[in-house]
HTML snippet that shows the backbone in 3Dmol.js (N, CA, C, O; Angstrom):
<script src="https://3Dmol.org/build/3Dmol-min.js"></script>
<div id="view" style="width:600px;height:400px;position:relative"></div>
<script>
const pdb = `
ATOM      1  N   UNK A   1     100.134  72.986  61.573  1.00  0.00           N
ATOM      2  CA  UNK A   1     100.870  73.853  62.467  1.00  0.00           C
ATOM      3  C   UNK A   1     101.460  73.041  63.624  1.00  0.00           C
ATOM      4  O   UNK A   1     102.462  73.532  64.145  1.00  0.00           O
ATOM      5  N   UNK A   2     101.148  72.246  63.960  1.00  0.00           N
ATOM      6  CA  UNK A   2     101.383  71.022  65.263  1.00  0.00           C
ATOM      7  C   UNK A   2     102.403  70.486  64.812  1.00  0.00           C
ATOM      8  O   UNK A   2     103.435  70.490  65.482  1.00  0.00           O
ATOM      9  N   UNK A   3     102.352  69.942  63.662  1.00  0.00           N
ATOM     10  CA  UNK A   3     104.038  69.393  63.124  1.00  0.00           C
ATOM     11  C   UNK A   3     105.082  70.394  63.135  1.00  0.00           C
ATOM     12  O   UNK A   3     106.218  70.230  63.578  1.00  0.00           O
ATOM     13  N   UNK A   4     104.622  71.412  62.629  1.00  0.00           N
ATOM     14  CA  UNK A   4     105.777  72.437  62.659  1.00  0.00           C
ATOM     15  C   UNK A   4     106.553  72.774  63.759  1.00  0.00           C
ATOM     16  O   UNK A   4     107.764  72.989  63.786  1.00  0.00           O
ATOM     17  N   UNK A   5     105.696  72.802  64.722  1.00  0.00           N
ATOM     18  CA  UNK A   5     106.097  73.157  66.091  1.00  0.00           C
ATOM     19  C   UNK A   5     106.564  72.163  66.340  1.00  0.00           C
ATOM     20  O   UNK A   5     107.786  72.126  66.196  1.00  0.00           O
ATOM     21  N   UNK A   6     105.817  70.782  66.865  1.00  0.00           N
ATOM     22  CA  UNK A   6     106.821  69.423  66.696  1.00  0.00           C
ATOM     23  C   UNK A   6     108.106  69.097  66.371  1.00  0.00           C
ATOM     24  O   UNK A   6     108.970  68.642  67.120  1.00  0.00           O
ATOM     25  N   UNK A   7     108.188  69.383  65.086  1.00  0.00           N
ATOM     26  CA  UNK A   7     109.633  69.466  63.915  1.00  0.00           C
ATOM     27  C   UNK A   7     110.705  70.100  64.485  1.00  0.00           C
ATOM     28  O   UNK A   7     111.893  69.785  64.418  1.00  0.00           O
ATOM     29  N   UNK A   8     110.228  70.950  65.008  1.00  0.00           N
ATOM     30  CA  UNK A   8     111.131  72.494  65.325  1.00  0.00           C
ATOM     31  C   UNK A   8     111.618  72.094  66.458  1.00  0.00           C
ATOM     32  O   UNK A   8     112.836  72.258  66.532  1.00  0.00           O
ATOM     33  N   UNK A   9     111.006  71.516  67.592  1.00  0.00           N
ATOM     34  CA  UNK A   9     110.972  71.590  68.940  1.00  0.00           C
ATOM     35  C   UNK A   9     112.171  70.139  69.368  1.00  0.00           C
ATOM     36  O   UNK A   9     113.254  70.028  69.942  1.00  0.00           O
ATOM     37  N   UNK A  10     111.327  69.360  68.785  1.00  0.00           N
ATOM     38  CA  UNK A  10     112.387  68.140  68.551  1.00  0.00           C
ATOM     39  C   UNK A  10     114.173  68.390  68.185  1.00  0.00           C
ATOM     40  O   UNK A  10     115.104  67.914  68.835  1.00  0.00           O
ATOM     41  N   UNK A  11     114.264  69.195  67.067  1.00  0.00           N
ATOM     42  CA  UNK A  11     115.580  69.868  67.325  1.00  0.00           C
ATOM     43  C   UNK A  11     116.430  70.701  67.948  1.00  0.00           C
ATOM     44  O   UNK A  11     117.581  71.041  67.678  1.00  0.00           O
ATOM     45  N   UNK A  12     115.780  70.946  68.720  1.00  0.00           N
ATOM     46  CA  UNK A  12     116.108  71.835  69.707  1.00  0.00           C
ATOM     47  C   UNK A  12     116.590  71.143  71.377  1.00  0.00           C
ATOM     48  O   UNK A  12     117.366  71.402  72.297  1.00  0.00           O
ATOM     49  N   UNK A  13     115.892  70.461  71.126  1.00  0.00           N
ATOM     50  CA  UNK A  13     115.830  69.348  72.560  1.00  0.00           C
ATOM     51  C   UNK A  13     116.801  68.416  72.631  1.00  0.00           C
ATOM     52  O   UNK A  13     117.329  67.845  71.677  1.00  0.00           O
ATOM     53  N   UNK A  14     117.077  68.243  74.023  1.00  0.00           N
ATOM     54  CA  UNK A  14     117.788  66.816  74.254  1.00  0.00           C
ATOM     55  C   UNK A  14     116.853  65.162  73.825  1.00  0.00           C
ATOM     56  O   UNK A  14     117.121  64.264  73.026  1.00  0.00           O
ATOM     57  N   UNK A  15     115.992  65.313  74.556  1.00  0.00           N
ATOM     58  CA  UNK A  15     114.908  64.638  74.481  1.00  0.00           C
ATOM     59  C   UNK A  15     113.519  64.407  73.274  1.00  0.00           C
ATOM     60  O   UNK A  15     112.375  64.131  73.636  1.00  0.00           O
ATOM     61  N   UNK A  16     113.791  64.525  72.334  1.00  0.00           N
ATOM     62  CA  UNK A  16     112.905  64.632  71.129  1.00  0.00           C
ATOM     63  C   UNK A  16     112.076  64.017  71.495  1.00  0.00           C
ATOM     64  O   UNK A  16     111.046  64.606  71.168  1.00  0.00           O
ATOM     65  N   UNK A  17     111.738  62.723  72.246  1.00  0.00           N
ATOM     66  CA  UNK A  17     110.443  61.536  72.031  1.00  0.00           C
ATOM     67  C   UNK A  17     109.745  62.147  73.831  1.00  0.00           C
ATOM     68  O   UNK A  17     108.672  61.664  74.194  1.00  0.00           O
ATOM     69  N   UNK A  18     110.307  62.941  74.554  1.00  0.00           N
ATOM     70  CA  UNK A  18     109.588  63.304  75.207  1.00  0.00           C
ATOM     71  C   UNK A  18     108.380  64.824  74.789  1.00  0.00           C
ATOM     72  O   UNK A  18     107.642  65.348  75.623  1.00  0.00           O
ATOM     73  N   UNK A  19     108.492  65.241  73.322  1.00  0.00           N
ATOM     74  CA  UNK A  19     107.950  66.202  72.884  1.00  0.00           C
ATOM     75  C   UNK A  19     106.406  66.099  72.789  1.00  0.00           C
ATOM     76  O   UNK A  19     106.129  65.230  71.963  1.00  0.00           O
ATOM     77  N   UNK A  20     105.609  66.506  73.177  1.00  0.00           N
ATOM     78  CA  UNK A  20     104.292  66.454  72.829  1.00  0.00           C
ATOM     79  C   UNK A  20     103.653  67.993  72.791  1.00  0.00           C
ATOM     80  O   UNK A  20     103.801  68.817  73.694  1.00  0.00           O
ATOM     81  N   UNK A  21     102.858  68.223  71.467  1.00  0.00           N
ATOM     82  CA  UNK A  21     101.917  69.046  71.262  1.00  0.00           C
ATOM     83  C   UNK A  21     100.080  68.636  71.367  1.00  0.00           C
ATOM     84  O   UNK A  21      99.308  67.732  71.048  1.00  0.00           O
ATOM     85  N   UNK A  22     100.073  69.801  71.946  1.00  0.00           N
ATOM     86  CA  UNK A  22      98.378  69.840  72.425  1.00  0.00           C
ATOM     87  C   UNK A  22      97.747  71.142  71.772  1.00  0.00           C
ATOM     88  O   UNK A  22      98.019  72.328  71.956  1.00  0.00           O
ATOM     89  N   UNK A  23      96.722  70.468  70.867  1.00  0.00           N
ATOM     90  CA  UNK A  23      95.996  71.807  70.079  1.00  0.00           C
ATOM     91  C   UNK A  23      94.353  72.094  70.455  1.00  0.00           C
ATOM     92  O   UNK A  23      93.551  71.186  70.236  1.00  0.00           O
ATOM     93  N   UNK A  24      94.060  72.899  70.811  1.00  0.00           N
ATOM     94  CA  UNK A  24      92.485  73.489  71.191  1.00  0.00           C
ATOM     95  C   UNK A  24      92.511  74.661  69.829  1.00  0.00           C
ATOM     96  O   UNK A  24      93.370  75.502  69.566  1.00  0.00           O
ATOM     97  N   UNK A  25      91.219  74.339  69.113  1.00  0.00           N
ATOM     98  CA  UNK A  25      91.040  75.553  68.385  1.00  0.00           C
ATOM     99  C   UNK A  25      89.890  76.186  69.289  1.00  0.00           C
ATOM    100  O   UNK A  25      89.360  75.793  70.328  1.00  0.00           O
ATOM    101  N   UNK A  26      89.702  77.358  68.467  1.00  0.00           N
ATOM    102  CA  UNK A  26      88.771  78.301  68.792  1.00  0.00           C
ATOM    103  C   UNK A  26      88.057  78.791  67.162  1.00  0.00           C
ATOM    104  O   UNK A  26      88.468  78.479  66.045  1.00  0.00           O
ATOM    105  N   UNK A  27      86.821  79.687  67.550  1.00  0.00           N
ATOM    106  CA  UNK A  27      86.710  80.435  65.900  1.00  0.00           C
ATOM    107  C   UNK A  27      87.404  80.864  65.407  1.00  0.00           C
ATOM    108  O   UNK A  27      87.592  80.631  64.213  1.00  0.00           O
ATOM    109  N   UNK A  28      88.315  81.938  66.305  1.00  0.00           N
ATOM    110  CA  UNK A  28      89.728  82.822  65.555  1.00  0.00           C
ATOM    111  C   UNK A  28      90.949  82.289  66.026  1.00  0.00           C
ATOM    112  O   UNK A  28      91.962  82.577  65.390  1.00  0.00           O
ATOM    113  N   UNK A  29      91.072  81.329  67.352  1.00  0.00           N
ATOM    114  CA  UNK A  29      92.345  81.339  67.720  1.00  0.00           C
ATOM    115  C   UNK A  29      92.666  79.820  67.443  1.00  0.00           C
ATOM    116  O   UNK A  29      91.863  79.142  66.802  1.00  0.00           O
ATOM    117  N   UNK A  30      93.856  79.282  67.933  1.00  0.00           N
ATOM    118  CA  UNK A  30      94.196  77.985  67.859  1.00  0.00           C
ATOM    119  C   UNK A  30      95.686  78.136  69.130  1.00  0.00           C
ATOM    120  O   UNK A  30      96.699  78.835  69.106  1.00  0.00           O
ATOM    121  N   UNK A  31      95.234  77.252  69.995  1.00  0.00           N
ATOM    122  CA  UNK A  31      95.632  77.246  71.045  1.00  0.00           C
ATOM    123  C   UNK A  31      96.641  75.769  71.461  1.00  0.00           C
ATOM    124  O   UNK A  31      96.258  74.654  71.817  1.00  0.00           O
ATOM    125  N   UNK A  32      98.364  76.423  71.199  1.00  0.00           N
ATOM    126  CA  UNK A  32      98.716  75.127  71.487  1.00  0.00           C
ATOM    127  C   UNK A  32     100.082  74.898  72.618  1.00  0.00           C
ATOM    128  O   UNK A  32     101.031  75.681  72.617  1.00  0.00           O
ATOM    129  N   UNK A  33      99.998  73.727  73.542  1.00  0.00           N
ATOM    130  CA  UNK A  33     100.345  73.678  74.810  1.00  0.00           C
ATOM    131  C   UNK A  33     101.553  72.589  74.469  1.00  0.00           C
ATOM    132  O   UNK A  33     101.350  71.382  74.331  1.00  0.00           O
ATOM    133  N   UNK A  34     102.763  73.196  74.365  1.00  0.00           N
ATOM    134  CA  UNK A  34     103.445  72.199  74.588  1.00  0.00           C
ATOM    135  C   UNK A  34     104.079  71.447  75.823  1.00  0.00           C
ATOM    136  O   UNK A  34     104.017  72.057  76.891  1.00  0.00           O
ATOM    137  N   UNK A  35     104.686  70.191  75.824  1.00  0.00           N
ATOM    138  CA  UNK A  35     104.815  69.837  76.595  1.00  0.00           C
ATOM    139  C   UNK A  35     106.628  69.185  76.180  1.00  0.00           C
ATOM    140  O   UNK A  35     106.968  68.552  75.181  1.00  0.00           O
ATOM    141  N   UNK A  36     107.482  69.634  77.347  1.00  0.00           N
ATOM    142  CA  UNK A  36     108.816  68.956  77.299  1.00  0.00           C
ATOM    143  C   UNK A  36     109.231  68.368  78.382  1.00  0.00           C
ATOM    144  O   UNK A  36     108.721  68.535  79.490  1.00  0.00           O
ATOM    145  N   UNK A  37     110.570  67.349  78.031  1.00  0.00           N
ATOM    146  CA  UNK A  37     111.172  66.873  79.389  1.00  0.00           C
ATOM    147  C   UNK A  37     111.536  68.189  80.179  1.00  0.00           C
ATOM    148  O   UNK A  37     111.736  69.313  79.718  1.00  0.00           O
ATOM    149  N   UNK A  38     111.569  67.771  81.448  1.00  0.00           N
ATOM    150  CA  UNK A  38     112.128  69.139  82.869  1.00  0.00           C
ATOM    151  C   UNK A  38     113.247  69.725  82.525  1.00  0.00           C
ATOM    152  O   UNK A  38     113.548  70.915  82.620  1.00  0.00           O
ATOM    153  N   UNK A  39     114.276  68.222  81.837  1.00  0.00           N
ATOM    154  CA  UNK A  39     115.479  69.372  81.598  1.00  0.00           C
ATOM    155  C   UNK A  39     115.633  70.215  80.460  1.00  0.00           C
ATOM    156  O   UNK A  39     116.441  71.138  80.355  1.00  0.00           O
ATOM    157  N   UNK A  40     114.865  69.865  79.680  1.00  0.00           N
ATOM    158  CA  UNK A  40     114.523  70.690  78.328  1.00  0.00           C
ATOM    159  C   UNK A  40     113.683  72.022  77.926  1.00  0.00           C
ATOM    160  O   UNK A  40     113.571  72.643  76.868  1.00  0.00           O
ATOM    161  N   UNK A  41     113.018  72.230  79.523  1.00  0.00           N
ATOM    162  CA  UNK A  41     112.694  73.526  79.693  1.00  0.00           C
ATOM    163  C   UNK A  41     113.474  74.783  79.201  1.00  0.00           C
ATOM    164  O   UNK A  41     113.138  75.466  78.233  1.00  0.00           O
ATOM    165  N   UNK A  42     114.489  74.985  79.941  1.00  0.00           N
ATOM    166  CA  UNK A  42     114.968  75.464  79.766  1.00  0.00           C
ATOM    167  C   UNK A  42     115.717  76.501  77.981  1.00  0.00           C
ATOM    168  O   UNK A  42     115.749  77.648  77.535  1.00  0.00           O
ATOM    169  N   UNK A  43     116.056  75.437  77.685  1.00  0.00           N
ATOM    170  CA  UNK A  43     116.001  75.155  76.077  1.00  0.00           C
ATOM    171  C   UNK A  43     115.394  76.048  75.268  1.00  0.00           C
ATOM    172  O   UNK A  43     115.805  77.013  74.623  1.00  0.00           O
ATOM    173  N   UNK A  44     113.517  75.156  75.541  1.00  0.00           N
ATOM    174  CA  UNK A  44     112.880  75.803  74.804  1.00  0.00           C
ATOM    175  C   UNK A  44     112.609  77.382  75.222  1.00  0.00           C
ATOM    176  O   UNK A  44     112.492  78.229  74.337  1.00  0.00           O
ATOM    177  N   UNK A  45     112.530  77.674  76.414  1.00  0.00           N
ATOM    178  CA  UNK A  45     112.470  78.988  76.436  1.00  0.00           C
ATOM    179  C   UNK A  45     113.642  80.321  76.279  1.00  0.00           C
ATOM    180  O   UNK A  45     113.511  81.504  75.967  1.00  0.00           O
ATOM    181  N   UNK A  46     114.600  79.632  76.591  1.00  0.00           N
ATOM    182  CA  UNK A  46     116.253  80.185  75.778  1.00  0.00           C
ATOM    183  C   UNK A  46     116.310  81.453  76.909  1.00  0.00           C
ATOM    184  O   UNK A  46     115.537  81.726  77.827  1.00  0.00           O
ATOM    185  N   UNK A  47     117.661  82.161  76.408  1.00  0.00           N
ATOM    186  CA  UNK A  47     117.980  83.242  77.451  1.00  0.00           C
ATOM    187  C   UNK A  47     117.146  84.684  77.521  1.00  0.00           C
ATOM    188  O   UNK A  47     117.282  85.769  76.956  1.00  0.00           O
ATOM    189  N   UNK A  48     116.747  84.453  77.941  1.00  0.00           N
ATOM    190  CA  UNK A  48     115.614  86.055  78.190  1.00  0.00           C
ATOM    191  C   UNK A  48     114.107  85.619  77.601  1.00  0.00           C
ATOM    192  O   UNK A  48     113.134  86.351  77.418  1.00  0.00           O
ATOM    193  N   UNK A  49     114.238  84.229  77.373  1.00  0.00           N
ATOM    194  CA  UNK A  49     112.773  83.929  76.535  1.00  0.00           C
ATOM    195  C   UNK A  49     113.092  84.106  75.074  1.00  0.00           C
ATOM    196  O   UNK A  49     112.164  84.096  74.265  1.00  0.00           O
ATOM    197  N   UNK A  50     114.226  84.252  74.713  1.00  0.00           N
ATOM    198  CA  UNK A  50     114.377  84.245  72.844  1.00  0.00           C
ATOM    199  C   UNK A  50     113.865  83.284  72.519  1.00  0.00           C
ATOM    200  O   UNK A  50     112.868  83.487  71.825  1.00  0.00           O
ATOM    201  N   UNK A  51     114.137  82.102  72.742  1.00  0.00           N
ATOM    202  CA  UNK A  51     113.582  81.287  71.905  1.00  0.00           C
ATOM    203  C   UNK A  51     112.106  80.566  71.931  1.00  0.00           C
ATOM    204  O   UNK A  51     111.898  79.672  71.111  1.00  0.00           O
ATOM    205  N   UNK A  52     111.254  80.880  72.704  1.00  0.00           N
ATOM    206  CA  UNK A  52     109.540  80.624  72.632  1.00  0.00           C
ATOM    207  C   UNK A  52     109.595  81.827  72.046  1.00  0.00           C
ATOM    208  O   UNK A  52     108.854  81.818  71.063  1.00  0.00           O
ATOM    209  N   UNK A  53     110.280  83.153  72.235  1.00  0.00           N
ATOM    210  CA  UNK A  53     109.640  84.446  71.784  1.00  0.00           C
ATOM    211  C   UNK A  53     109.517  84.350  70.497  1.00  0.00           C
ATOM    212  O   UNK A  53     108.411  84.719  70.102  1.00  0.00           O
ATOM    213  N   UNK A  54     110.496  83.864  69.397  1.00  0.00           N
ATOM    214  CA  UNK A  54     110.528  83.716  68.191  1.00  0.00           C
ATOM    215  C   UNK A  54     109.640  82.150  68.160  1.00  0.00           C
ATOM    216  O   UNK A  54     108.496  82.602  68.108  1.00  0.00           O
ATOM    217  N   UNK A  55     109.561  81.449  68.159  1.00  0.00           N
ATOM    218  CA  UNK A  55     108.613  80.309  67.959  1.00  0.00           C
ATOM    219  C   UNK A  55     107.141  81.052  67.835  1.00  0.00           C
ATOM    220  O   UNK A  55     106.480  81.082  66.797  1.00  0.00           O
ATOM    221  N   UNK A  56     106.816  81.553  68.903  1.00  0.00           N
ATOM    222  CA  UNK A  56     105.281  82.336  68.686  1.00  0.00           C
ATOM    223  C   UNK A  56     105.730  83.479  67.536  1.00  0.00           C
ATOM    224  O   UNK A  56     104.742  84.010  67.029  1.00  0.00           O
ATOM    225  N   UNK A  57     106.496  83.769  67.229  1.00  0.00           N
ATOM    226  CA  UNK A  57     106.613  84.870  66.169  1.00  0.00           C
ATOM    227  C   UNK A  57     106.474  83.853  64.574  1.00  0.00           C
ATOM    228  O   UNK A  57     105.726  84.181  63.653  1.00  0.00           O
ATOM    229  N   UNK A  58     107.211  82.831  64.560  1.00  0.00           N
ATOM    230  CA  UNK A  58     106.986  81.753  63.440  1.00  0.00           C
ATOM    231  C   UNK A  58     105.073  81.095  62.872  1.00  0.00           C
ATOM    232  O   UNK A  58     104.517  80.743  61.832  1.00  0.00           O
ATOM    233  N   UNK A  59     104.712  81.269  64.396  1.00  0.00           N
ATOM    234  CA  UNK A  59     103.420  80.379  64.640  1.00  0.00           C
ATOM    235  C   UNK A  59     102.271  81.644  64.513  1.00  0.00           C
ATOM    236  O   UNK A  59     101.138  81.292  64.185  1.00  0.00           O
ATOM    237  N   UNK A  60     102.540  83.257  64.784  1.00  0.00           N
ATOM    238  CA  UNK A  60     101.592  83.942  64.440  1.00  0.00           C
ATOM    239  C   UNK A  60     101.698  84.559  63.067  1.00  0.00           C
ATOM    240  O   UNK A  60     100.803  85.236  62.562  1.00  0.00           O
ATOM    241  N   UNK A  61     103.295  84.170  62.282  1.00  0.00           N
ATOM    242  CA  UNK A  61     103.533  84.291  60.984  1.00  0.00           C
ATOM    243  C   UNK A  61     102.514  83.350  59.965  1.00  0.00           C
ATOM    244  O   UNK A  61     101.921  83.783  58.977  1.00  0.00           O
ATOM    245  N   UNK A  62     102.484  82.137  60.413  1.00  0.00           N
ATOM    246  CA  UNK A  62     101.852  81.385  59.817  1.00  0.00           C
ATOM    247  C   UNK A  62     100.722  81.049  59.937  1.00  0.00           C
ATOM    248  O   UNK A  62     100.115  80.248  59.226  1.00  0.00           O
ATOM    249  N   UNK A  63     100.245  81.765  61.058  1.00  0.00           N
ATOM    250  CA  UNK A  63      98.717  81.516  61.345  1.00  0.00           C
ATOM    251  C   UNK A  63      97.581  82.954  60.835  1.00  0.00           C
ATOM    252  O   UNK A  63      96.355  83.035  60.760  1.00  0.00           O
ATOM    253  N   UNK A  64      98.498  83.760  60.612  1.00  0.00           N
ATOM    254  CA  UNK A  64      98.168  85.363  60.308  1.00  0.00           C
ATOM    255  C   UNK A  64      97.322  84.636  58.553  1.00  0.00           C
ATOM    256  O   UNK A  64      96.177  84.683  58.105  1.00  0.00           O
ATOM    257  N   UNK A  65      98.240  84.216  58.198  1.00  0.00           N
ATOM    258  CA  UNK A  65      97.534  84.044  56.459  1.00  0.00           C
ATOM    259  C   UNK A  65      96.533  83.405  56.509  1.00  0.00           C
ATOM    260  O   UNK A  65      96.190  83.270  55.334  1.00  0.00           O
ATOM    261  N   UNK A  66      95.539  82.710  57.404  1.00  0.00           N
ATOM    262  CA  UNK A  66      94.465  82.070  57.528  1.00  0.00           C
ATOM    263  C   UNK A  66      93.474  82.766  58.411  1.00  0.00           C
ATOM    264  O   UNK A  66      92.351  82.346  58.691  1.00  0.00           O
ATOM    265  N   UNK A  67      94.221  84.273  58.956  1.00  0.00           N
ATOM    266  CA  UNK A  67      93.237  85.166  59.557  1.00  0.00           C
ATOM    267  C   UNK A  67      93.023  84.902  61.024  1.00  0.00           C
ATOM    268  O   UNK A  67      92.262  85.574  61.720  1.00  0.00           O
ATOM    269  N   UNK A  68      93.839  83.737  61.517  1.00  0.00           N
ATOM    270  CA  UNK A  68      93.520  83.303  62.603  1.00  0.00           C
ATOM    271  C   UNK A  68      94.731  83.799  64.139  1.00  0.00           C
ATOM    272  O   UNK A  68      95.796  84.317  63.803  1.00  0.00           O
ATOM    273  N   UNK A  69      94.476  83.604  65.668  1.00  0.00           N
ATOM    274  CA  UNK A  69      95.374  83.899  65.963  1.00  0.00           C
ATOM    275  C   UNK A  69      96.142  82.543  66.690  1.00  0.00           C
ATOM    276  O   UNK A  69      95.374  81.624  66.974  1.00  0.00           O
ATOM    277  N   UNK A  70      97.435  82.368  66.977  1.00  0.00           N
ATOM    278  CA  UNK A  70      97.514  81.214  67.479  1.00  0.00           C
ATOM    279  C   UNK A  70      98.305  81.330  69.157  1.00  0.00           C
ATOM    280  O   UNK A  70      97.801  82.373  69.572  1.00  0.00           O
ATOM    281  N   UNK A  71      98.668  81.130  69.592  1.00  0.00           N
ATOM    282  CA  UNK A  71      99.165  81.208  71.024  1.00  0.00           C
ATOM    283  C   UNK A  71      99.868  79.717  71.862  1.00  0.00           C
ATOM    284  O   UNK A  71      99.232  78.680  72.047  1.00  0.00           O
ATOM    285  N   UNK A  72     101.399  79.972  72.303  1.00  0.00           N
ATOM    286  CA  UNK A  72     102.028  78.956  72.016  1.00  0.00           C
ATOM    287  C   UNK A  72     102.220  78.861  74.022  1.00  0.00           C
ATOM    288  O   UNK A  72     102.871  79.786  74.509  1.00  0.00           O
ATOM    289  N   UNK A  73     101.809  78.072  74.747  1.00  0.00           N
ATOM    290  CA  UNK A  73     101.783  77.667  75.960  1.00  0.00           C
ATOM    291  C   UNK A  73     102.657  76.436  76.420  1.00  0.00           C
ATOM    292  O   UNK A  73     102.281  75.303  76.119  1.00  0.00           O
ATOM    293  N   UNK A  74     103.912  76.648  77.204  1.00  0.00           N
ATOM    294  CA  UNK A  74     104.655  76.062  77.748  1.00  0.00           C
ATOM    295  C   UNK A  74     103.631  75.227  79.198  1.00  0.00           C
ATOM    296  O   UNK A  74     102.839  75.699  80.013  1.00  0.00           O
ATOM    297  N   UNK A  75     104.228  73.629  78.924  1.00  0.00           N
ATOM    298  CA  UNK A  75     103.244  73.126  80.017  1.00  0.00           C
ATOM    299  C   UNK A  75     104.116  72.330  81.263  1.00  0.00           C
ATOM    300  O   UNK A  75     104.178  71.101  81.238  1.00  0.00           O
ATOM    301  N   UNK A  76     104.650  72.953  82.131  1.00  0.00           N
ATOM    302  CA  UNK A  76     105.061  72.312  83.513  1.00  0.00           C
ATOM    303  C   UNK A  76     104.475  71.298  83.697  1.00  0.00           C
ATOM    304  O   UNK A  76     104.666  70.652  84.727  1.00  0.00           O
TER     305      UNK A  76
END
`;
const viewer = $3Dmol.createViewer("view");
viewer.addModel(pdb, "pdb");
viewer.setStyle({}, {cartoon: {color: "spectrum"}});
viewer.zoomTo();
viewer.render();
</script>
């Protein structure tokens, strides 16, 4: 799931090699914190939040079939 988000995020960005993912699991959840360049904020969170909104919609799509929940955290 870390690559995916990775993969995804990287295209989206100006800055691809400033991309880093951070994963904490839990029993049910899996908890992951990304991290972008300042000016790429923006970006990832898109106009009104569309675009993290659908990223966590991709990431609880794919985390749903393993029963688990996942939760996608933007890191200032």
């Amino acid at each position: 799931m870390r690559d995916l988000i990775t993969t995804v995020v990287q295209a989206l960005v100006n800055n691809p090699r400033m991309v880093h993912v951070s994963e904490m699991q839990g029993e049910n959840i899996s908890i992951y914190e990304l991290t972008v360049a300042k000016e790429d904020r923006g970006r990832i969170i898109g106009k009104q939040g569309q675009t993290v909104k659908s990223l966590r919609t991709i990431l609880n799509a794919v985390s749903s079939r393993e029963n688990r929940k996942a939760v996608l955290e933007i890191v200032e």
